[in-house]
Phi, psi and omega in degrees: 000123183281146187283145187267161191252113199217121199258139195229107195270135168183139159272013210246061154022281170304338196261313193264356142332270202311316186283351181283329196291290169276028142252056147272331160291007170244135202300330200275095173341129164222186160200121192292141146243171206196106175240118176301292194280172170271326196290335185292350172284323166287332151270016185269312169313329210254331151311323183269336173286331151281000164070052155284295183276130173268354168256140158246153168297161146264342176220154163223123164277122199233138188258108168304307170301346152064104164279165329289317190249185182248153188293325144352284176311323165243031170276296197311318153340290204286328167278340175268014180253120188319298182292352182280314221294357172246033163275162187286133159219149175232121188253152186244149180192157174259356178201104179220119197294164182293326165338303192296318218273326151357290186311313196295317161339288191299351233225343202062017175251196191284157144250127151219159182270129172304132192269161187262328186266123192302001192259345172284321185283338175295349194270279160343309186295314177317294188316301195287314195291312158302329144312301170300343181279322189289334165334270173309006174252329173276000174250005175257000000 
């Protein structure tokens, strides 16, 4: 079973802590990347479109606040990069006006409110890894 692969832009330590800690409580192989920035995100984007990275994700969980850009800017990033544009994505804010989530929509991703709790991130980990088996049952 190929592991599913999954990227997490946040700038919040703690936040990619708690969600590694729970999908560790799921049986199912993954392997986390991990991005601090918006720029290292915008450059992780800017690698699938010259094709330097070689794995796509199957989800990338995006924190909408950012400091210098907004998550925004790299949901849209992501969608205009040819090899990006069917990964799944789901962005998190503990506070997103209907404006915000009305884009993200439009944008084709997920809205959730970020969670506070480890019984909330066992939930999210539940969520993204069911994404990815549905990744991996439609390319098989």
């Amino acid at each position: 079973m190929n592991p599913a692969r999954i990227v997490i832009v946040d700038d919040n330590t703690a936040d990619v802590n708690l969600l590694r800690i729970a999908l560790e409580q799921h049986p199912k192989p993954y392997i986390l990347d991990v991005l601090e920035t918006a720029e290292e995100a915008l450059r992780f984007v800017q690698e699938h479109r010259d094709g330097s990275r070689g794995f796509q994700p199957c989800v990338v969980l995006l924190d909408l606040h950012l400091p210098k850009y907004d998550g925004l800017a790299i949901l849209r990033a992501i969608r205009h990069a040819p090899n990006l544009a069917h990964v799944h994505v789901i962005v998190l804010s503990g506070l997103a006006s209907p404006a915000e989530r009305d884009r993200i929509a439009a944008l084709g991703a997920l809205y959730r409110q970020k969670p506070f709790e480890l019984d909330d991130y066992l939930t999210l980990a539940a969520d993204v890894l069911a994404l990815c088996a549905e990744t991996s049952q439609a390319a098989a």
